[in-house]
Backbone bond lengths (Angstrom), bond angles and torsions (degrees), N, CA, C in turn:
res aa  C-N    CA-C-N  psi(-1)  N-CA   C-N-CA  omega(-1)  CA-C   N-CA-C  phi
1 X - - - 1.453 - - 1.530 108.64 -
2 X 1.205 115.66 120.81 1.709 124.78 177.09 1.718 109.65 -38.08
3 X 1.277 118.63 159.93 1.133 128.68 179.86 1.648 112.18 -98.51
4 X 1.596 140.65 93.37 0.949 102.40 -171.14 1.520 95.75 -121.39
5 X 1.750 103.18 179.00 1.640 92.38 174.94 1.763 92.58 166.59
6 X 1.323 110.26 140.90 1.213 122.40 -139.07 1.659 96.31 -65.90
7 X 1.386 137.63 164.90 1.408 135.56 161.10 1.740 119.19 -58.79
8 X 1.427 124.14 -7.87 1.245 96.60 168.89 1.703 114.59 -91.84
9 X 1.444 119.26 26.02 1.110 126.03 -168.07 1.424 96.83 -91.10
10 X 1.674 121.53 -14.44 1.509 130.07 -165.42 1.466 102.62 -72.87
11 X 1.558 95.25 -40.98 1.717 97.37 -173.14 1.589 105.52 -93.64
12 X 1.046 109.00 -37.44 1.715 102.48 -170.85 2.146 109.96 -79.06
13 X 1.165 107.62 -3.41 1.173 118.20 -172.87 1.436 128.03 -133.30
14 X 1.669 113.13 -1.61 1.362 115.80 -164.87 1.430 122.59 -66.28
15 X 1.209 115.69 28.06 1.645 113.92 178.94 1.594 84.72 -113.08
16 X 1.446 129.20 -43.99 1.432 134.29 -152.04 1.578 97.05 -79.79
17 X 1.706 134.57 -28.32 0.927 136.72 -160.40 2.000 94.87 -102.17
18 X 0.768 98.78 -32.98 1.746 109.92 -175.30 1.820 88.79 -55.17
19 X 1.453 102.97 -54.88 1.898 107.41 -151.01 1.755 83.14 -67.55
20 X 1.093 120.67 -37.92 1.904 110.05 -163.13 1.419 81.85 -69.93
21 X 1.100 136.96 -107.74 1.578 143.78 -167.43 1.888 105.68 15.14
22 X 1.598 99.44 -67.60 1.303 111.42 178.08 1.145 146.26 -54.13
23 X 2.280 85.52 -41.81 1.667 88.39 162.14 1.580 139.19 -101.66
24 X 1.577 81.44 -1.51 1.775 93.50 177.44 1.491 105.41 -86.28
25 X 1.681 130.90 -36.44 0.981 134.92 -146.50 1.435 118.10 61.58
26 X 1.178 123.13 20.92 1.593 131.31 175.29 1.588 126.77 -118.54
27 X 1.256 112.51 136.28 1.571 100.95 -165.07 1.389 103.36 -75.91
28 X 1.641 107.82 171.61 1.362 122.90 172.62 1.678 104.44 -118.22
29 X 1.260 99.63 121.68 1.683 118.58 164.42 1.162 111.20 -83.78
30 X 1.847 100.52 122.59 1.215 90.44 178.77 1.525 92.22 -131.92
31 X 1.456 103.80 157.13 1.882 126.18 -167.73 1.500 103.05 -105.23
32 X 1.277 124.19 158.82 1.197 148.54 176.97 1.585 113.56 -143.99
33 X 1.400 99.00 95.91 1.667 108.54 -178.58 1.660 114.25 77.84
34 X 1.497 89.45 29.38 1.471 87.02 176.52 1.597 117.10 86.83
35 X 1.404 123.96 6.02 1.478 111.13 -159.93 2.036 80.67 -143.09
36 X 1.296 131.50 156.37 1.444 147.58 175.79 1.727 100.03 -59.21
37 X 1.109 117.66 136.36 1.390 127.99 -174.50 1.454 120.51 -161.31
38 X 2.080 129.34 -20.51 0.953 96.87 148.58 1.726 79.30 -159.07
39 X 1.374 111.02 177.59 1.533 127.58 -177.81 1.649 94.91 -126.50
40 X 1.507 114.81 144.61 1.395 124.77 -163.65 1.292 73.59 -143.51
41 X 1.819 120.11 151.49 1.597 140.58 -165.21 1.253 100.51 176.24
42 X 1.224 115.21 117.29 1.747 125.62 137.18 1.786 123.22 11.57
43 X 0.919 126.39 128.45 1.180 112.75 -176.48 1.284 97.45 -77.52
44 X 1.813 126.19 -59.31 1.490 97.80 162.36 1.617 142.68 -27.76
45 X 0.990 113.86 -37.01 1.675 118.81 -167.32 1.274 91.34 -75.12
46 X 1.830 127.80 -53.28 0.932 131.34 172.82 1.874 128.55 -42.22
47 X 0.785 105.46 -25.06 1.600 121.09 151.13 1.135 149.91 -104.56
48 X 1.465 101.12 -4.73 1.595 111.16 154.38 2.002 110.89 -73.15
49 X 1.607 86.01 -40.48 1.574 68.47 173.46 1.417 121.96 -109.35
50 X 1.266 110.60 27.01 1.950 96.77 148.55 1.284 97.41 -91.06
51 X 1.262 141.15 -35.97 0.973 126.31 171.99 1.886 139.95 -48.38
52 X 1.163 86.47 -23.30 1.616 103.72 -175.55 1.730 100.30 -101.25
53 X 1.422 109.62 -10.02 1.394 99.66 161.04 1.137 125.81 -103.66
54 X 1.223 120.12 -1.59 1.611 133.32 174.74 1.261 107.18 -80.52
55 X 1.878 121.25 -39.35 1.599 131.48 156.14 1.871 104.72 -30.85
56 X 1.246 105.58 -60.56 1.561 138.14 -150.95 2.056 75.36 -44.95
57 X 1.791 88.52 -89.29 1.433 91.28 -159.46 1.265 102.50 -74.26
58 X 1.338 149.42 33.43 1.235 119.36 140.27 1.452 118.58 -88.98
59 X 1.375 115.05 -6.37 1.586 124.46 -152.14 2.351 79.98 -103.81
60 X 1.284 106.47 -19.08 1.528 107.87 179.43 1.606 89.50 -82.60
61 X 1.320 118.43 -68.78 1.252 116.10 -172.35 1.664 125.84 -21.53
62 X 1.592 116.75 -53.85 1.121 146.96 -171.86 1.218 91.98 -70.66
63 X 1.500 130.65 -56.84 1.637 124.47 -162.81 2.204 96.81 -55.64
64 X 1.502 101.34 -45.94 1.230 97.12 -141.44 1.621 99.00 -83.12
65 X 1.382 106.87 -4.37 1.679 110.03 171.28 1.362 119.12 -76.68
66 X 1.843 95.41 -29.80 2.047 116.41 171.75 1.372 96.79 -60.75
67 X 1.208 149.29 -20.36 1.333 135.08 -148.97 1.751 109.54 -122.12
68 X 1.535 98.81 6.15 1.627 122.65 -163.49 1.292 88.07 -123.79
69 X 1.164 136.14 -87.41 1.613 143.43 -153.00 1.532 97.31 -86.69
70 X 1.304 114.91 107.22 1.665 112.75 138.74 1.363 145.45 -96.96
71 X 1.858 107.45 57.65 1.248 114.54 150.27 1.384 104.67 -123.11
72 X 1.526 86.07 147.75 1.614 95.64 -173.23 2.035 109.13 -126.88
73 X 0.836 116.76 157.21 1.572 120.93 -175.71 1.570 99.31 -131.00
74 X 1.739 88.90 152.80 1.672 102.07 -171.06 1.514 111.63 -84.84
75 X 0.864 122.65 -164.54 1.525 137.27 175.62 1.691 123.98 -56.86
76 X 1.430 87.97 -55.92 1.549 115.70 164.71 1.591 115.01 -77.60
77 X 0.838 123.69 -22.11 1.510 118.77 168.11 1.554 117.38 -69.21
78 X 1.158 100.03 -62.69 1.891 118.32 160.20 1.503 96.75 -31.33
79 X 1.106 126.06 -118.89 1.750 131.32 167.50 0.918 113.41 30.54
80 X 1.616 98.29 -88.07 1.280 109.54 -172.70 1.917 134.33 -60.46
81 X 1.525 107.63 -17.02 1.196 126.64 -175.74 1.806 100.56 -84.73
82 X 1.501 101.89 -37.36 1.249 99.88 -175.82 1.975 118.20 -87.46
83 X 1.463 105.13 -0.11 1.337 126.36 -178.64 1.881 103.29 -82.32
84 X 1.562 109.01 -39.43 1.170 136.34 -153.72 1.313 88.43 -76.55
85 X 1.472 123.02 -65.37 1.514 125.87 166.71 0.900 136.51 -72.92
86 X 1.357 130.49 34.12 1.550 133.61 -179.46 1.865 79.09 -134.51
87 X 1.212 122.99 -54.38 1.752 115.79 174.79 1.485 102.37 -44.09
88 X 1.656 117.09 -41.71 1.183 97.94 -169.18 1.737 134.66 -75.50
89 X 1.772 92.99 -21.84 1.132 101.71 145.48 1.494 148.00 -56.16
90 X 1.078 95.33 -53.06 2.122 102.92 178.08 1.421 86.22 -56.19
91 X 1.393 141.97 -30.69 1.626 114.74 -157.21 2.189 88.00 -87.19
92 X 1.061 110.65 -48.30 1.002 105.29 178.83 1.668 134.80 -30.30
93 X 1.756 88.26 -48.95 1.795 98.83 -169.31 1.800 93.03 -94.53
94 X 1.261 132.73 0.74 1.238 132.77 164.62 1.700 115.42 -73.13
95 X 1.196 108.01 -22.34 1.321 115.36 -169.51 1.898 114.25 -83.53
């Protein structure tokens, strides 16, 4: 169940609202006059989920390039192409 609770709880409470954020990992909604006005979150939480939305559209990205390009490569092709260029590197930065 969401956390909600009006915005002067930011100022009259911000040590009590800081510790929930931290220990729930869940934001707190907070209202102004009764109506949604701002969400307060963890800076962790806050980066789990840009992070999990950057997953999002890259994992969209990939679908919508599958639906453009029909060639596809196996398991071992991948690998090996990417084996090919990492050798080709070490010889590079050896030089």
């Amino acid at each position: 169940m969401p956390n909600i609770r009006p915005v002067s709880d930011l100022r009259n409470n911000f040590t009590e609202i800081s510790s929930v954020v931290h220990e729930t990992a869940e934001p707190i909604f907070l209202t102004k006059n009764g109506y949604g006005d701002m969400v307060v979150m963890s800076v962790e939480a806050y980066e789990k989920l840009q992070f999990q939305n950057d997953v999002y559209f890259k994992l969209k990205e990939a679908e919508l390039d599958n639906k453009i390009c029909s060639e596809r490569y196996s398991h071992d092709e991948v690998f090996d192409d990417i084996k090919r260029d990492l050798e080709q590197q070490v010889k590079e930065n050896a030089v």
